[in-house]
N, C-alpha and C positions, 0 to 999 in steps of 0.2 A: 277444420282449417285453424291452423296458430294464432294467437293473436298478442301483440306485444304492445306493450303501454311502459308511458316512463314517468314519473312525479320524480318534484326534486326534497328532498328531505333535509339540506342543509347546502352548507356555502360550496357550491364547484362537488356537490354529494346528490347521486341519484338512486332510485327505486327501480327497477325495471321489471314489470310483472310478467313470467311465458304463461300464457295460457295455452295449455297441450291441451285437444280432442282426440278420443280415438285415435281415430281417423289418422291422426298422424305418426303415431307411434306401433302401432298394429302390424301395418305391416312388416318392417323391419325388423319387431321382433320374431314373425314367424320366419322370415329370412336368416337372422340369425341363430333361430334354431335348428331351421336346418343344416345348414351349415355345418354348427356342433354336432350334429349328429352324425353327419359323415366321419369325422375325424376323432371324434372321440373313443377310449376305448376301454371296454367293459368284458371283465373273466367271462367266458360263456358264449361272447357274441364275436363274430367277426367286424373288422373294422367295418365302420360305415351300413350294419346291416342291425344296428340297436333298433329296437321299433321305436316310435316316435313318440309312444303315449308313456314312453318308460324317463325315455328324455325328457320331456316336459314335467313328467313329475321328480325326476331326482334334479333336474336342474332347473326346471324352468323359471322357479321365480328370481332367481337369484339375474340370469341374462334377462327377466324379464324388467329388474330394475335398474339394470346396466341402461338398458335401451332407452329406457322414459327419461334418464339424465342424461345422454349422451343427446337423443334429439332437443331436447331443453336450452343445453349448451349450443348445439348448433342454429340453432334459432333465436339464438341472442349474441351468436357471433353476426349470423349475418344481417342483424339487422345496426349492430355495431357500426358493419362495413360500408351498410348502407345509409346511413343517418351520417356517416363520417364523424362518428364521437372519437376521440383520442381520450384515451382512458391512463390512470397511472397501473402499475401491475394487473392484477386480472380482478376481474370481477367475482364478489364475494358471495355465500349465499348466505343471506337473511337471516340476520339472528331473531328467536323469538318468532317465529313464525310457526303454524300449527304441523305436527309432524307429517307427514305423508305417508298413505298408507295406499302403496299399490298393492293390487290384486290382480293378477294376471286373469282370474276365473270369472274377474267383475271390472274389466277395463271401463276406466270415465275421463270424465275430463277433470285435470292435473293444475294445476296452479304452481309456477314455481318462481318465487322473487329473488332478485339479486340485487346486492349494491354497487355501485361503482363509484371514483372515486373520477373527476375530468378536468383536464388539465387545462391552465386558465390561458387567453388572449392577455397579452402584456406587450408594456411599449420598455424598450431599454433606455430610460430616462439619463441616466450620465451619460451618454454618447449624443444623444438629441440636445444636453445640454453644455457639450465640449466639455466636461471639470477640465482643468489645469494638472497634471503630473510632474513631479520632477524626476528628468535621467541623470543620477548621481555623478558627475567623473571625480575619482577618488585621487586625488594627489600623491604621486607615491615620493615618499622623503624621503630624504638623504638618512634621516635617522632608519628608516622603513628598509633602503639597502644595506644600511649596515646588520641591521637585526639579523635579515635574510642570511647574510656571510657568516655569522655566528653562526647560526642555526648548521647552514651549511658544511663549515667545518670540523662543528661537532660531529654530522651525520655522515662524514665519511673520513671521521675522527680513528684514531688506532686504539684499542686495548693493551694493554701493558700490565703485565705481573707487577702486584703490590705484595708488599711485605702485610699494612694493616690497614684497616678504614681510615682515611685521614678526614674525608671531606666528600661534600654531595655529589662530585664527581666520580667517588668510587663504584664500580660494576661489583656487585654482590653476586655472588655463586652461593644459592642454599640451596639446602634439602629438610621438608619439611614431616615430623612423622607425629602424629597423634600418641599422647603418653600419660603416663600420673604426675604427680605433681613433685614427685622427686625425678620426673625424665627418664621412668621405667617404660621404654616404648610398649605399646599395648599391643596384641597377638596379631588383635585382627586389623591392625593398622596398616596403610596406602600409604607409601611413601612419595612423597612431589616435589619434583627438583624446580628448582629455577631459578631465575636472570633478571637483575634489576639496576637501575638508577639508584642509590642510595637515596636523591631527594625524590622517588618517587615512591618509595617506603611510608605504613605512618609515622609520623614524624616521632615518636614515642620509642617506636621500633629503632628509628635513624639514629638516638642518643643511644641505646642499648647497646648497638653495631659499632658504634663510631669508640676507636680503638683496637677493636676486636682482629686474631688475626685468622689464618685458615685453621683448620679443625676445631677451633672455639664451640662452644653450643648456647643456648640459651635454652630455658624452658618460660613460658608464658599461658595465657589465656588472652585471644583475641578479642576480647571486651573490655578487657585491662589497658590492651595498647594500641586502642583505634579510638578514634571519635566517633560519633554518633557514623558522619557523613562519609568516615575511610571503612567502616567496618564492613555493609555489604561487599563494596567491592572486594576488599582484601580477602574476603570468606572464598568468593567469586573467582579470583584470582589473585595470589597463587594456588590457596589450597583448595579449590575445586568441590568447596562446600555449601551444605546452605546453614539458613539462619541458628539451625540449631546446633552447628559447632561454634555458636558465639564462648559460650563458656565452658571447651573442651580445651585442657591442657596440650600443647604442643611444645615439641624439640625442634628447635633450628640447631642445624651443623652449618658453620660456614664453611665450605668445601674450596672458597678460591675468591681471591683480589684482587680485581685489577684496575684500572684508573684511565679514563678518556683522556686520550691526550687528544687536542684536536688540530685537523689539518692544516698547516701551512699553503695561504695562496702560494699558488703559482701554476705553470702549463700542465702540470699533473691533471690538478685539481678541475681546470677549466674542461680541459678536454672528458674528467668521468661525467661531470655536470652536462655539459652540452656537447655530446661527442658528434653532434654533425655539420658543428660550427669551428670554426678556424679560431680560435681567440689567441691574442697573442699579449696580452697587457691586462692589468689590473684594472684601467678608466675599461678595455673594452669588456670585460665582464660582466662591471658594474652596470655600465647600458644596457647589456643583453638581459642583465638581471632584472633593471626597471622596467625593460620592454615586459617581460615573462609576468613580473608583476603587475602589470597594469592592465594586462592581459584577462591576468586572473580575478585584477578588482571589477575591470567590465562585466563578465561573467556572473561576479555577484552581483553588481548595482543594476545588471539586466534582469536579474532572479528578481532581483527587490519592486522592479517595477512589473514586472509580469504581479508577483503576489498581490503588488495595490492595485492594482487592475482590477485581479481576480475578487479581491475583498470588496474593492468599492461596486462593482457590478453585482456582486451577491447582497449586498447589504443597503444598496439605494437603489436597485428597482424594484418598483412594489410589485410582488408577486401574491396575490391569493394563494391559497391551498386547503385541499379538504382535506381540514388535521385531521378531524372525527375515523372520515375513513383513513387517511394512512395511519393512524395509528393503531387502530383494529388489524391492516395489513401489517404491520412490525409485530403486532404480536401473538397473527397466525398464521402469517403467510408463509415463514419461513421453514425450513425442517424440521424445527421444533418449536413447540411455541414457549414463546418469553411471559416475562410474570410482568403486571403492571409496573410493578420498581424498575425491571429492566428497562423495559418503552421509553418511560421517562428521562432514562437515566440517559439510554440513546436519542433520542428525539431529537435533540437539537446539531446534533452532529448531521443525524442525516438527511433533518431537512435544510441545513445550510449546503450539502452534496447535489441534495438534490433542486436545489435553486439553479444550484451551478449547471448540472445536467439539462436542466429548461434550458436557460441563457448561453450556454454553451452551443447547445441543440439549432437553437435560434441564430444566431450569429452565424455559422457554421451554413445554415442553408443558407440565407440572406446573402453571404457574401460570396456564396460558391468556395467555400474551403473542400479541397482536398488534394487525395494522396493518390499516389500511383502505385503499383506493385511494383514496378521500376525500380520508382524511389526507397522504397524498403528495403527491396535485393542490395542496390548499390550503396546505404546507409549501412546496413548490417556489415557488406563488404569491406566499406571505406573504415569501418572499426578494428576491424580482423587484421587487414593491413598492418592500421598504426598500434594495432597491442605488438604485433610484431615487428616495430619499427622498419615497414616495408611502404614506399611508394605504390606500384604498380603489379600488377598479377604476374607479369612478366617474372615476379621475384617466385613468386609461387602456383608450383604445378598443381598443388595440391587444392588450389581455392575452388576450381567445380567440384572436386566433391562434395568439396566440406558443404559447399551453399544445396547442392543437391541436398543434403541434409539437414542444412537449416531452415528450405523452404518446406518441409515436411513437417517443421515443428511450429504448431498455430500458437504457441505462447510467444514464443521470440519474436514471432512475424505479426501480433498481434499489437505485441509491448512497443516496437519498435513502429510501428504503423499510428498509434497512439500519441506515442512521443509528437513524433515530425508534425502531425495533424495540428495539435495542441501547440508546439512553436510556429506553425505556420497560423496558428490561428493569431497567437499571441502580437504575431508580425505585423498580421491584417490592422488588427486592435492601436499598434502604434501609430497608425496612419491615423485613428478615427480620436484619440483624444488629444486635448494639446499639452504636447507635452515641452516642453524649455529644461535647458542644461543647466546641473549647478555644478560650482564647484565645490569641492569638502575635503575637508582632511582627515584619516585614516580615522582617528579617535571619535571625532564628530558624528563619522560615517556609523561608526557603530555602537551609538547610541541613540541613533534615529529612534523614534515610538516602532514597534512592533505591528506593520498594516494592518492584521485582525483588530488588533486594541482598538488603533486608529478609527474602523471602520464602525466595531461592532454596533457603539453605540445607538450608530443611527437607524439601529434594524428594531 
């Protein structure tokens, strides 16, 4: 008969000895050799007619030590189940423990130790002690609408043939080809065209340009004409390189000029921008425009208090943890095992994840959060819609299939099942701390402290 024993070895870290007899593993192994033996198949023999003393000896020890870990395992699940221990990932086997040496031809009784690592009782203390939150409402400014109308009528701004670069508003047309240092393009060279903002050039590059008219060239080395901070990108894109075409000569051809002019208000413009609204005047655009933005500042200064939420719950409820064992399980739990530097170097990422996954865990039952499959189907729905600027199904015949197809796919219906749970949890959360409205101005806003910063300290 099994017998199973547990000492604790460290903080929220246990030992659990299986003590295997015979008696418990015997029979299952001659079970499963029969079994193989039916099925297996050997030159010479017909299926399932191998004799058995042939099996036992070409296979037996190997299913013989299958079987003594498999009942080991099972006998430390179910006493798991029965004891009601909630464990983090699985239970480990014993380093440093003397090796084991089954003999199918001299069965005994088996000793086998595991660790476990058990996850702790906690009170969520900032919610037992209301902290105070602030819901940002962002001011939107008259300066703030006008930015937006610039922006705007650059971005559906006209191109216009230039004679030559005058200024940052010019569209650069190149083509870029790897060459020597007299602009003899090299054999095995990639040619890469491209499209830019002049002031979105290094700025080294933009003095080079600036004059320049079409068929012009340049020859350069991108070390020469980038800063420390422009040169990955530039490598990156345009030319499609990495670090080591830093100091690879290149030809620019400029191939074409042309110059942003930008849009003129008027019905044109209102109706590309908001083509499902009526606007008939410059004040009523400007409104529609602050509404849109103020829209969008909610959405962030909601984000922003979900984050402090999320930080100050992770970083002021005292949570125990058995580092010892997770950190053994980081560095062999996974498909491959990690090097001590690695562990380290992760460790604090993911036991701040996995705070959250407690507390998350916790809150979530506590308050009865959840989701329906309803809710999923018709969120996935309600998106499909509006990418296609549709209301109602009515506009589209084609929405049962497509969702026929998206309920098939467990990532999309996963992601999205995740999402809604987590803002609905987030919703719950609003109710339980107190929170008061401030008001801020757009600059102020964003330069609040960063909530991790804010919180880390206190962990």
């Amino acid at each position: 008969m099994a017998t199973v024993t547990r000492e604790n070895i460290g903080n929220l870290h246990d030992k659990i000895t299986v003590k295997l007899t015979k008696e418990d593993y015997m029979p299952t192994f001659e079970k499963s050799l029969k079994q193989y033996a039916k099925n297996i198949n050997v030159p010479g023999f017909r299926k399932g007619m191998v004799p058995s003393g042939m099996v036992r000896k070409m296979y037996g020890q190997s299913i013989f030590g299958d079987e003594v870990l498999r009942t080991a395992g099972t006998k430390l699940e179910e006493y798991l189940k029965n004891e009601k221990v909630a464990i983090f990932a699985q239970p480990m086997v014993m380093r440093n423990e003397q090796p084991l040496s089954l003999d199918m031809n001299a069965p005994s009784e088996v000793d086998f130790s595991f660790e476990i690592g058990v996850k702790p009782d906690f009170e969520i203390t900032p919610l037992t002690n209301k902290t105070t939150l602030n819901r940002y409402k962002v001011n939107v400014s008259d300066k703030l609408v006008e930015d937006e109308i610039e922006r705007i009528k650059r971005r559906f701004g006209n191109a216009e043939e230039q004679e030559a670069v005058t200024d940052k508003d010019s569209i650069i047309y190149t083509k870029y080809e790897a060459c020597d240092e007299n602009g003899n393009v090299l054999p095995e060279s990639q040619m890469v065209e491209d499209t830019a903002l002049l002031e979105k050039m290094p700025a080294k590059l933009q003095e080079m340009l600036t004059g320049k008219k079409a068929e012009d060239t340049l020859v350069f080395r991108p070390a020469d004409v980038c800063t420390e901070e422009e040169l990955a990108s530039f490598l990156k894109d345009p030319l499609k390189q990495g670090a080591e075409a830093a100091d690879q000569n290149y030809k620019l051809t400029l191939t074409k000029v042309s110059k942003l002019v930008p849009r003129e208000l008027g019905l044109e413009l209102y109706a590309q921008v908001f083509p499902n609204d009526d606007i008939a005047d410059e004040d009523a655009f400007k409104t529609r425009l602050r509404e849109e933005l103020g829209r969008e500042y909610d959405r962030i200064s909601r984000e922003r208090l979900q984050n402090e939420m999320y930080e100050l719950l992770v970083h002021q409820t005292p949570i125990q943890l058995p580092v010892d064992f997770l950190k053994r399980w980081l560095k062999e739990g996974g498909e491959k095992p990690k090097t001590e530097a690695e562990v380290e170097r992760e460790f604090s990422g993911f036991d701040h994840q996995l705070r959250w996954t407690l507390i998350s865990d916790k809150l979530i039952a506590d308050n009865g959060v959840s989701i329906s499959r309803d809710e999923v189907i018709n969120d996935v729905k309600g998106r499909v819609l509006a990418y296609f600027g549709m209301t109602t199904d009515d506009d589209a015949p084609w929405m049962d299939s497509y969702m026929a197809k998206v309920i098939k796919d467990d990532k999309t219906m996963d992601e999205t099942y995740r999402r809604l749970l987590f803002d609905r949890l987030f919703t719950t959360l609003e109710q339980k701390f107190d929170i008061q409205e401030k008001e801020i101005g757009e600059e102020e806003f964003f330069k609040l402290p960063d909530p991790h910063a804010a919180y880390h300290h206190h962990h």
